[in-house]
KEDO-78148 format. One record per residue (C-alpha): x, y, z negated. Coordinates in Angstrom, 2 decimals. Layout:
! KEDO-78148
[[X; Y; Z]],
...
! end
This chain:
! KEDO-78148
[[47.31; -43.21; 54.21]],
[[48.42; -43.72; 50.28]],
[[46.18; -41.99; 48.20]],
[[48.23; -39.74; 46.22]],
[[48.22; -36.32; 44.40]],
[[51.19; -34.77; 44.74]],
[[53.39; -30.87; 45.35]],
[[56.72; -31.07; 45.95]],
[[58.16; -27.27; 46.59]],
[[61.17; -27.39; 44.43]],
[[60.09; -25.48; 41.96]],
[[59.56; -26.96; 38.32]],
[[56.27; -25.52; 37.57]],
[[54.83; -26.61; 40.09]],
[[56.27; -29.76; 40.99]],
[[55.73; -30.45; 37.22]],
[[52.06; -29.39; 36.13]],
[[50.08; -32.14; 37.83]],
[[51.77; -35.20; 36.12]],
[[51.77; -33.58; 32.88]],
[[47.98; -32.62; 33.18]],
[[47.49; -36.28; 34.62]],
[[49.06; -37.77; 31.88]],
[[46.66; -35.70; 29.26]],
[[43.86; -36.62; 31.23]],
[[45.43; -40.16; 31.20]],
[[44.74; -40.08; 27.49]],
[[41.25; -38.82; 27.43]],
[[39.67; -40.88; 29.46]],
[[37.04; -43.20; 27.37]],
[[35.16; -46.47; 27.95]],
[[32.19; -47.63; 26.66]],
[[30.23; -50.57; 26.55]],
[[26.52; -49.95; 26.60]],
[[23.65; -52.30; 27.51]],
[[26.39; -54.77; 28.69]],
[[27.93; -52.59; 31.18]],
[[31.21; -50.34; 30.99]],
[[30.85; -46.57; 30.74]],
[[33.96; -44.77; 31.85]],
[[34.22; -40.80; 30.96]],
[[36.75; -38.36; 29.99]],
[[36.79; -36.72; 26.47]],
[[38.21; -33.71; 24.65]],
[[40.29; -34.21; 22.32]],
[[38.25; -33.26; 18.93]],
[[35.68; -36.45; 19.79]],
[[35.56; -39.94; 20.96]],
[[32.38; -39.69; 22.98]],
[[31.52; -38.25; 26.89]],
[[30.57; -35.03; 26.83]],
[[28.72; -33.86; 30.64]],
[[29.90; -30.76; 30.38]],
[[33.81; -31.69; 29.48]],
[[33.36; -34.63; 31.89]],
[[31.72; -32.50; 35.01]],
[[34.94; -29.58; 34.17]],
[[37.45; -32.53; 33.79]],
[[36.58; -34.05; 37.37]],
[[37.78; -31.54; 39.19]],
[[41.05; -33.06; 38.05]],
[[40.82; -36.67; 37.46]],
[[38.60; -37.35; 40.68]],
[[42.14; -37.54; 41.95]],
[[43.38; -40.37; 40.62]],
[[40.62; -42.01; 38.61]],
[[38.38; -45.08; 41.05]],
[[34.96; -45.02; 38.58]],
[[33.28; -41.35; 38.98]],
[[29.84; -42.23; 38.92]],
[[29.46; -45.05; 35.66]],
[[29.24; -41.84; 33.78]],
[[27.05; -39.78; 36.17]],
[[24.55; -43.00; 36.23]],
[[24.60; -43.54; 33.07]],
[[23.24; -39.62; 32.08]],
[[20.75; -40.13; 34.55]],
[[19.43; -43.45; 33.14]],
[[18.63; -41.85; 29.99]],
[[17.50; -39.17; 31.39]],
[[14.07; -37.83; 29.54]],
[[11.17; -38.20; 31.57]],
[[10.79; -34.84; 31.70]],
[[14.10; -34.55; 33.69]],
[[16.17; -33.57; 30.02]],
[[19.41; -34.59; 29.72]],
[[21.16; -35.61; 26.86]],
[[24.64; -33.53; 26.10]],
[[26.34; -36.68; 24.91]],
[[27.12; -40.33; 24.63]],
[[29.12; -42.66; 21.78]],
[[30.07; -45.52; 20.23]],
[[32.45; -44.68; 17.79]],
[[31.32; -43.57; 14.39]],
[[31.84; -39.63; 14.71]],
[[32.27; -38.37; 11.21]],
[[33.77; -40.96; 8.90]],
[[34.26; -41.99; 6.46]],
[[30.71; -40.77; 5.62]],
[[29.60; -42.25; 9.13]],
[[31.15; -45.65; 9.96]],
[[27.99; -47.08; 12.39]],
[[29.37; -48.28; 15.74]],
[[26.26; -47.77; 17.34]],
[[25.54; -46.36; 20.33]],
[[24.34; -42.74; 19.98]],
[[22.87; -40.06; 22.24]],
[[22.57; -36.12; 21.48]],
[[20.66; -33.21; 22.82]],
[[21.58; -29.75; 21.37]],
[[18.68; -27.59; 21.53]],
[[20.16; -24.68; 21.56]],
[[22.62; -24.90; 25.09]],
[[20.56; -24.78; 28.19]],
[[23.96; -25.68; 30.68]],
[[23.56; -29.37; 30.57]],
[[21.00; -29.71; 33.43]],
[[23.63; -27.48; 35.90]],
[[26.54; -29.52; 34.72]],
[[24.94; -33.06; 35.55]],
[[24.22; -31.92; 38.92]],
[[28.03; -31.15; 38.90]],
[[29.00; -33.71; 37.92]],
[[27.29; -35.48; 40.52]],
[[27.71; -33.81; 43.25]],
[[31.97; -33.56; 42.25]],
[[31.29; -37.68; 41.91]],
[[29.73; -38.04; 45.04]],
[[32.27; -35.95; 47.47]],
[[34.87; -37.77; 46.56]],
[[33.45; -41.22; 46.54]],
[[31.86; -41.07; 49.93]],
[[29.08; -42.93; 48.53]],
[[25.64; -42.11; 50.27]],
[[23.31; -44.50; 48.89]],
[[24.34; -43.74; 45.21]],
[[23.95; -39.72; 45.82]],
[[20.15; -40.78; 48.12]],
[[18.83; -42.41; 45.02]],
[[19.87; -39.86; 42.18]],
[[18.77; -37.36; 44.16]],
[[15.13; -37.39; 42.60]],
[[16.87; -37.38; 38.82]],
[[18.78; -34.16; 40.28]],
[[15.40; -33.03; 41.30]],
[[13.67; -33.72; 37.57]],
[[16.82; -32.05; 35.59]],
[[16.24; -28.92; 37.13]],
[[12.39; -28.38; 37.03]],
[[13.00; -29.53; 33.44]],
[[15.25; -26.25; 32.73]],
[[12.50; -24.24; 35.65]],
[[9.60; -24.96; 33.50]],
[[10.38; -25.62; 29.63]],
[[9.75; -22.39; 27.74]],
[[12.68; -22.68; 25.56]],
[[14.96; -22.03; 28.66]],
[[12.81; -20.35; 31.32]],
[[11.71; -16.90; 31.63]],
[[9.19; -17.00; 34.41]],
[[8.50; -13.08; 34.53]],
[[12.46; -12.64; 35.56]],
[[13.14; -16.11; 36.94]],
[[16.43; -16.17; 34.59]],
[[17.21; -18.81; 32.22]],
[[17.17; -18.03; 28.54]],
[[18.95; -19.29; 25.40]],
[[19.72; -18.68; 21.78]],
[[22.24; -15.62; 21.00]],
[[25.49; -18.44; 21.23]],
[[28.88; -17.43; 21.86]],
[[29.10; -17.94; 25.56]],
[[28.34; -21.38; 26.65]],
[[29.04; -22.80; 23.23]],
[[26.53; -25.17; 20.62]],
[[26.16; -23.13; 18.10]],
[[23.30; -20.14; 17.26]],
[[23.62; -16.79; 15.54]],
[[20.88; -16.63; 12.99]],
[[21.54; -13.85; 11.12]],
[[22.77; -15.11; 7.80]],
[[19.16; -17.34; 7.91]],
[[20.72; -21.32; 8.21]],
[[24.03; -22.49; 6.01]],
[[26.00; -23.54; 8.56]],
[[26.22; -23.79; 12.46]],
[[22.87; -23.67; 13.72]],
[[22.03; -26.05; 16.68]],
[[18.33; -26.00; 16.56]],
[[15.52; -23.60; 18.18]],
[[13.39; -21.96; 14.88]],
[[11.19; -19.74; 14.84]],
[[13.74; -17.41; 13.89]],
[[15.91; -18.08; 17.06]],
[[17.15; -14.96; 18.71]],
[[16.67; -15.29; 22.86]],
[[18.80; -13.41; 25.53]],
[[20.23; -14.40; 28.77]],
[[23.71; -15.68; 29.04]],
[[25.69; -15.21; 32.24]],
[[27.25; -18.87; 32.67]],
[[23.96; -20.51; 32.64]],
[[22.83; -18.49; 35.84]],
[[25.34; -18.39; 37.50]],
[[25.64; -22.31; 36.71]],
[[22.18; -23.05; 37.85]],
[[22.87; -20.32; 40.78]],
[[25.77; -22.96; 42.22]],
[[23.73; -26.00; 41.30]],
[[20.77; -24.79; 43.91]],
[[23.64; -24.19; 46.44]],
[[24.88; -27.35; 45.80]],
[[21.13; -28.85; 46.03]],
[[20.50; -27.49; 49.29]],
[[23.90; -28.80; 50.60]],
[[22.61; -32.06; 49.42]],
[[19.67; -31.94; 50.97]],
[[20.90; -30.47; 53.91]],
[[23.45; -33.66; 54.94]],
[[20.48; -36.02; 53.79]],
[[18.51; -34.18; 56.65]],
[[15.75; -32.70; 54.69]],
[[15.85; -28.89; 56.02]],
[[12.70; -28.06; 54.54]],
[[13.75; -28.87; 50.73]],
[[17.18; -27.34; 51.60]],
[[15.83; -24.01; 52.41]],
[[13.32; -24.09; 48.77]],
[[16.98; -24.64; 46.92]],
[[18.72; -21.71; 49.26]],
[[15.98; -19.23; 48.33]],
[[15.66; -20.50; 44.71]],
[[19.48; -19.57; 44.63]],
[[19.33; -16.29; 46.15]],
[[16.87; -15.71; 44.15]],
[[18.56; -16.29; 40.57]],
[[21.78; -14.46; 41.78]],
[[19.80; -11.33; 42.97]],
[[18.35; -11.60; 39.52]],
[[21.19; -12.10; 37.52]],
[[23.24; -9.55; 38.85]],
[[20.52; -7.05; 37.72]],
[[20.04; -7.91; 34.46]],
[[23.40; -9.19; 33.77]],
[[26.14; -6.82; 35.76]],
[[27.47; -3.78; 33.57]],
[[29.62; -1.95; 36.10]],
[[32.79; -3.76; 35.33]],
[[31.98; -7.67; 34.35]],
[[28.88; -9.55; 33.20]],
[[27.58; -8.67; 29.87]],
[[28.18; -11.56; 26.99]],
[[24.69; -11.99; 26.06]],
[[21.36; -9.58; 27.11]],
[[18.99; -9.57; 24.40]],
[[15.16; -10.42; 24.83]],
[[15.19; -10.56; 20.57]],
[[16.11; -7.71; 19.44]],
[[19.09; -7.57; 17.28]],
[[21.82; -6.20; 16.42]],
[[25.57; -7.16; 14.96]],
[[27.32; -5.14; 13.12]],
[[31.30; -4.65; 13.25]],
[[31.67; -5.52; 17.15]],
[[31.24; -3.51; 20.10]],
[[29.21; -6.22; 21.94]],
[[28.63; -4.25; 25.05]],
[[32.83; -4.33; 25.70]],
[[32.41; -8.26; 24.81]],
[[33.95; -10.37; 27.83]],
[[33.58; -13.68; 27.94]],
[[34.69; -17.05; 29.27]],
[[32.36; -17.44; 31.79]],
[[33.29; -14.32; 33.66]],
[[35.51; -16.30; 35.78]],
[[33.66; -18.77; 35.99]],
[[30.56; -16.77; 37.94]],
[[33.57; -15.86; 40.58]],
[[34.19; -19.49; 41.18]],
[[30.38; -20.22; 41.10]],
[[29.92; -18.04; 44.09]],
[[27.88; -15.95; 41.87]],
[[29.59; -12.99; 41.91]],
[[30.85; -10.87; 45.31]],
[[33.84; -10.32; 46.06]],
[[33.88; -6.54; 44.80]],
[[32.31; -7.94; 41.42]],
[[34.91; -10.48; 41.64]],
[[38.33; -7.83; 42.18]],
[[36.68; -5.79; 38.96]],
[[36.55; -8.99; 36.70]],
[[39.60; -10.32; 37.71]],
[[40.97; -6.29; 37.21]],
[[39.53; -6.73; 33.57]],
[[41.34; -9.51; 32.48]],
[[44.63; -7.96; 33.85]],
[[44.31; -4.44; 31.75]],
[[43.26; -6.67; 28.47]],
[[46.63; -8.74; 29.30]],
[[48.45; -5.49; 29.56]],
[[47.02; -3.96; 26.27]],
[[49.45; -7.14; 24.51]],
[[47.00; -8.12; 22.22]],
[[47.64; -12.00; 23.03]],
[[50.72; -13.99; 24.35]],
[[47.87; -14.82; 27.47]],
[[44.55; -12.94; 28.24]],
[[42.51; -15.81; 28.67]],
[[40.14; -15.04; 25.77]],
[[37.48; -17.24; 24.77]],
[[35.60; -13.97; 23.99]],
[[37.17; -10.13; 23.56]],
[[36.39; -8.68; 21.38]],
[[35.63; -10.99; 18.87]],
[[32.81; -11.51; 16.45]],
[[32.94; -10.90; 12.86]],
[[35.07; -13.52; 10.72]],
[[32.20; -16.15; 9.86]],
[[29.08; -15.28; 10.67]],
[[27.73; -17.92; 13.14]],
[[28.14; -20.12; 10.04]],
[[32.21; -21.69; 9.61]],
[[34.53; -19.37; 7.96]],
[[36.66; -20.70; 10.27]],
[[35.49; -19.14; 12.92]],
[[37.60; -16.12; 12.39]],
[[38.33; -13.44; 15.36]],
[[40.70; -15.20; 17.35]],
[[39.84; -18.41; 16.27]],
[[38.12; -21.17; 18.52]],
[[35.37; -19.35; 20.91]],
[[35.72; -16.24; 18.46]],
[[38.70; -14.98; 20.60]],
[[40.89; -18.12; 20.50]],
[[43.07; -18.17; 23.84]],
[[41.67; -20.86; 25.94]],
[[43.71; -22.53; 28.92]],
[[40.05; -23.39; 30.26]],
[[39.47; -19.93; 31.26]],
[[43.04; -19.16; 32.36]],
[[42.68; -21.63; 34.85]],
[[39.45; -20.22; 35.71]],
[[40.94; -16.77; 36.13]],
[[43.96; -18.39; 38.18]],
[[41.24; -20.15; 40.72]],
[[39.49; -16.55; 40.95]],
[[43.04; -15.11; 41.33]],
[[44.13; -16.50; 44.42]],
[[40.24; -16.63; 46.12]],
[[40.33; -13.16; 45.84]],
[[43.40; -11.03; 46.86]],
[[45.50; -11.48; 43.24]],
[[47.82; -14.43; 44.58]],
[[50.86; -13.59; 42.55]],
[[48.43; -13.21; 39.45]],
[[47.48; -16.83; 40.22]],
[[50.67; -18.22; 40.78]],
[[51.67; -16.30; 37.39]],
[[49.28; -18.23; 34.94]],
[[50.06; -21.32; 36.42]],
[[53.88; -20.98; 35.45]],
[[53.09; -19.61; 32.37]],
[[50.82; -22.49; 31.44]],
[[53.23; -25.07; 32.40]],
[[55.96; -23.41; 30.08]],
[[53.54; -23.87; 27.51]],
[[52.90; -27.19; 28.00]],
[[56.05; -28.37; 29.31]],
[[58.33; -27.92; 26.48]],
[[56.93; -29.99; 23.90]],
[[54.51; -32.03; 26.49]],
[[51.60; -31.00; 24.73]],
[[48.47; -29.04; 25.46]],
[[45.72; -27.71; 22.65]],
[[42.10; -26.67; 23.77]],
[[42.79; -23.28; 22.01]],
[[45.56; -20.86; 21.00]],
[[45.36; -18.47; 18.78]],
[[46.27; -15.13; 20.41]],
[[49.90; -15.01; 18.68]],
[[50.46; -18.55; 19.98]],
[[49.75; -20.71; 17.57]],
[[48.03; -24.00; 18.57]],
[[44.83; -24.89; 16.90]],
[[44.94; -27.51; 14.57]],
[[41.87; -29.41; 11.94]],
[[42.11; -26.92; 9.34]],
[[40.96; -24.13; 12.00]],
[[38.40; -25.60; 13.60]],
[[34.89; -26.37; 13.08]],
[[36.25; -29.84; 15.19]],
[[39.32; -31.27; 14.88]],
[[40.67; -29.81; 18.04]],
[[44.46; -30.62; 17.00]],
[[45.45; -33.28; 19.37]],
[[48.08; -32.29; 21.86]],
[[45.88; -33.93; 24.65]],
[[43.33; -31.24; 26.02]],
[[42.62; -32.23; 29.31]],
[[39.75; -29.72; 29.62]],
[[41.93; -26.61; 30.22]],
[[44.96; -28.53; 31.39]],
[[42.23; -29.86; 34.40]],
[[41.03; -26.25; 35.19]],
[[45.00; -25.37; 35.51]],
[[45.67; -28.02; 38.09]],
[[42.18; -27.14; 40.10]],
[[43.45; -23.90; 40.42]],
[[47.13; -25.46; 41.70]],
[[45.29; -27.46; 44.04]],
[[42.87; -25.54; 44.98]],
[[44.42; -21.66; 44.83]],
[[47.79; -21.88; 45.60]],
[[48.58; -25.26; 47.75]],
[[45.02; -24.37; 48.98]],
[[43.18; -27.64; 49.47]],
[[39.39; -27.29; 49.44]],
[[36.95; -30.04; 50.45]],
[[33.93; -28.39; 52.35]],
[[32.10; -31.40; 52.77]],
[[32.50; -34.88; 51.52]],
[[35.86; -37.43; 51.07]],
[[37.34; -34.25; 52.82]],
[[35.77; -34.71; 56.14]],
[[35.94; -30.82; 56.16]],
[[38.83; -28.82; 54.95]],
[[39.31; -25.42; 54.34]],
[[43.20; -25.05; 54.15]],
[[44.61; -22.04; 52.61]],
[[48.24; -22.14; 51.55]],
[[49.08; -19.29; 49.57]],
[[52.86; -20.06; 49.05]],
[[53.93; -16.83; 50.50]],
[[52.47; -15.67; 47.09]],
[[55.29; -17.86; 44.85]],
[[57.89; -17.35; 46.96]],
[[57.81; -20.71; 48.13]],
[[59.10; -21.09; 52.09]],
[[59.05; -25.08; 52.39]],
[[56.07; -27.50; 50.54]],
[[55.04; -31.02; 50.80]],
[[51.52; -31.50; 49.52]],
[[49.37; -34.30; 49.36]],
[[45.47; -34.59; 48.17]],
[[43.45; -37.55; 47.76]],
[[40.46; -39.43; 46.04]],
[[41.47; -42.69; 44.25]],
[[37.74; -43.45; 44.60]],
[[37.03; -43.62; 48.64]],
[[40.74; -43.29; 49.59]],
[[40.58; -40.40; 51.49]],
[[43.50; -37.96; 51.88]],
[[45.02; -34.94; 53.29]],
[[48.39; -34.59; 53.44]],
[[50.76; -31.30; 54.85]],
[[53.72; -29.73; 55.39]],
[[53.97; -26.36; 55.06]],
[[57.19; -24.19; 55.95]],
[[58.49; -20.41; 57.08]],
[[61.27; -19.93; 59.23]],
[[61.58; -16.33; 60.12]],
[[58.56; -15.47; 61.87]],
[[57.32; -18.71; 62.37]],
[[54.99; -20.36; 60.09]],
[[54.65; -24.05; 60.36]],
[[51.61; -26.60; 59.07]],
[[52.03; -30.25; 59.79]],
[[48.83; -31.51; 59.01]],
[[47.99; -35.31; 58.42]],
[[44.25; -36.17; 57.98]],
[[42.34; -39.31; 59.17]],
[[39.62; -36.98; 60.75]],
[[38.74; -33.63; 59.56]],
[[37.38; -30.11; 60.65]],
[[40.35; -28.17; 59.39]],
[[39.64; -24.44; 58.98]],
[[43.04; -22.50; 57.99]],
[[43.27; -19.70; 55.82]],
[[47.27; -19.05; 55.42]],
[[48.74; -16.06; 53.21]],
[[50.85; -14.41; 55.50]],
[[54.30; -11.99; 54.34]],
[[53.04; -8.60; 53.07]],
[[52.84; -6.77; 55.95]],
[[52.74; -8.74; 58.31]],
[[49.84; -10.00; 60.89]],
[[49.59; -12.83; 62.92]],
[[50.25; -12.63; 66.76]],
[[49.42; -15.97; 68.07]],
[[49.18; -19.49; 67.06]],
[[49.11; -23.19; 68.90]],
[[47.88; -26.66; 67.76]],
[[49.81; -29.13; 68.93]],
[[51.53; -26.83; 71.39]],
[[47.84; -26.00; 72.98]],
[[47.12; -22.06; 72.48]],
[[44.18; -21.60; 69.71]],
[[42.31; -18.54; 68.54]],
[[43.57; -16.43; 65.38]],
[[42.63; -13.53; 63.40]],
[[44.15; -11.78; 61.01]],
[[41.99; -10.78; 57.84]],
[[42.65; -9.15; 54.69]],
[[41.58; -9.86; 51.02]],
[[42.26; -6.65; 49.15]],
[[45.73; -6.33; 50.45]],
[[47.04; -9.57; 51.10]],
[[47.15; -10.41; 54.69]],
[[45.80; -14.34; 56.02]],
[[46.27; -15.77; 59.47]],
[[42.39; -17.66; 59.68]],
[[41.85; -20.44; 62.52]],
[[40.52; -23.85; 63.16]],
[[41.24; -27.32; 64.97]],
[[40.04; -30.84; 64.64]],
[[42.38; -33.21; 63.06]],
[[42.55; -36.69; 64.09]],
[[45.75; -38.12; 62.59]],
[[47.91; -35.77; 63.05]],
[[48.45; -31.84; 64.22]],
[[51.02; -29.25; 64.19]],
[[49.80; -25.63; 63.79]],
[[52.20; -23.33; 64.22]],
[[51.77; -19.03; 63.37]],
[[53.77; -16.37; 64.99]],
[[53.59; -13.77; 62.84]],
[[54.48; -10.44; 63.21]],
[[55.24; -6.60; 61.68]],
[[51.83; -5.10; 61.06]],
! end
């Protein structure tokens, strides 16, 4: 089968939001040449070096359409510290000229983020699946390993009385440290004068890098190592929820320092990584509805053109360091198409399909009009731009955001998740129903191994029809049926199969499963509930 990416429904924003998040992608991807060999990443837009953590978020995109996923991966893991640290970057390119104009080859840790270990393992694992390749995944397994006992045992990220990971009081995920007024600009060090908490994203982070260790494990046949990383993770997320969970989302930062911040009601904080712990498989399904419930009664308030807030409410003006980092600036409560696409993904996994469908039409009016898509918005709409960020975030090229957005169209709404590896195991979940969409043509692949998926999906009346084309995959279907409505029987290929019908919140799905060796036809009766 041609390996190809591509929705055809009709519809414009749909149709239309994968080629123009390809073609920003298109334009961040970056190669280097190190120790005689080419390096091939993806970049944001405010620097000219591979980022693992913009890289391992990008991939869910690009693996798509780009061949090389693992130079990158490798190449992390070949400078990985023998302690099993991993550096945050990789360049080139002289970074800050004209005061900097070396084109050496330069490598970065910032001391302050403890999410680079999770995001390798990622990265990997998001390189692997859709390369097929075995061998490659067998021998980084043991750097995999090292990256994670590094963040298990080093005292600047561990807490070994509550098994949590700790880092310094940062806005969310971000590289930057709070210090009180103590350092003259953004602080990315640990001091003595560092003030420690836990931060949601990295658990919930590490929580889906153990699940995705013991899935590793598990298809390289080694049960007994899989079971250590399915405990480890139950473990963390049992944790996490109780030091973390507030009632209503997970708290922005839970002080082991104590401090406090004048001018900001930091217990109402929500941050970008609330969405983020949904898609993790960090947080339940109730946790999940209440989150996603959050986000839709800050949207309502009309604060922002989008509720997809880096953080709300925001800091004071300033004080991690940049005067630029004013509320609504940036991470400060900038509008971030990263976590709208997030929120989208958690949308339509979760019972909220038309509230998926919704950002991803919104987002491509955004982008469509002028082709052009910014890391960060401020909340009246304005793009961000050099003179309002602490990086030159300007250029009309984010892919990072723009790559979450098209997960979530892939993933949420045309519903194509890949449960094992070069999609040998499908869980197929159109959601169509939720756009008012009656006829699509979708097609998935992996530029890398070549594998594909393609279907046709269609209602007529009471009749819902799935053409499926795979080379050979365990298909397990998930489809959103007509509100009120159930499913009365269903056939593959004409052969009677089992069907349920299950609800998430209110939205009702017809779930099955068949085998699919070339080609199938499932077909769904459906019927008044």
């Amino acid at each position: 089968m041609a390996v190809e990416t591509v929705i055809r429904t009709g519809r414009p924003e749909f149709d239309g939001l994968f080629p123009l998040v390809r073609g920003f992608l298109e334009q961040s991807a970056l190669d280097l040449a190190i120790d005689g060999a080419r390096v091939r990443g993806y970049r944001t837009p405010d620097a000219r070096s591979v980022w693992i953590r913009d890289h391992s978020d990008m991939m869910r995109a690009f693996r798509h359409f780009e061949p090389d996923l693992t130079s990158a991966v490798q190449h992390f893991a070949d400078t990985q510290a023998a302690n099993g640290r991993v550096f945050d970057y990789v360049t080139t390119f002289p970074e800050k000229p004209p005061c900097e104009r070396e084109n050496w080859t330069k490598y970065v840790r910032v001391p302050v983020e403890a999410d680079v270990e999770y995001r390798f393992v990622k990265a990997a694992y998001l390189a692997w699946q859709a390369s097929g390749d075995d061998a490659w995944m067998a021998a980084l397994l043991p750097s995999l390993e090292r990256a994670l006992r590094y963040i298990m045992t080093h005292p600047w990220y561990w807490d070994p009385g509550r098994g949590l990971v700790k880092r310094a009081y940062t806005i969310d995920t971000w590289d930057f440290a709070y210090t009180a007024g103590r350092h003259e600009w953004l602080q990315f060090q640990i001091t003595d004068d560092t003030y420690w908490g836990y931060m949601h994203g990295d658990l919930s982070g590490y929580y889906e890098a153990f699940v995705l260790m013991a899935a590793l494990h598990g298809r390289f046949g080694d049960e007994r190592i899989a079971r250590y990383w399915e405990q480890r993770a139950a473990g963390l997320r049992a944790a996490m929820n109780d030091a973390c969970w507030n009632g209503r989302f997970y708290t922005h930062f839970v002080k082991l320092t104590p401090v406090t911040i004048e001018g900001v009601d930091e217990d109402a904080q929500l941050s970008l990584s609330n969405p983020m712990a949904i898609n993790r498989g960090a947080a339940d399904h109730g946790q999940a509805v209440s989150i996603i419930r959050e986000y839709q009664r800050r949207g309502a308030e009309g604060r922002a053109f989008a509720e997809w807030y880096s953080i709300d409410p925001p800091f004071p003006d300033g004080i991690f360091g940049d005067k630029r980092l004013v509320g609504g600036a940036y991470v400060n409560g900038g509008i971030m198409p990263l976590v709208g696409g997030e929120l989208a993904r958690a949308a339509f996994g979760h019972g909220f399909e038309a509230y998926g469908a919704g950002i991803l039409a919104q987002y491509h009016a955004l982008i469509a009009q002028k082709g052009e898509a910014y890391l960060w918005y401020f909340p009246d709409g304005r793009p961000s731009s050099v003179d309002t960020s602490t990086s030159p975030e300007a250029q009309p090229t984010d892919g990072w955001g723009s790559s979450a957005m098209a997960w979530a169209l892939i993933e949420g709404l045309a519903g194509v998740v890949d449960r094992g590896r070069t999609l040998d195991a499908i869980r197929l979940s159109p959601r169509w129903e939720a756009a008012g969409v009656l006829d699509a043509e979708v097609s998935v692949g992996y530029a890398a191994s070549g594998a594909s998926v393609r279907y046709r999906y269609g209602r007529d009346g009471n009749r819902l029809s799935l053409d499926v084309n795979a080379a050979g995959a365990n298909i397990e279907w998930h489809v959103l049926l007509p509100a009120g409505h159930r499913a009365a029987q269903a056939r593959c290929d004409g052969r009677e199969v089992a069907v349920h019908t299950v609800h998430v919140e209110s939205s009702p799905y017809a779930d099955g499963a068949c085998q699919v060796q070339g080609q199938a036809q499932i077909e769904i009766d459906i019927a008044a509930a």
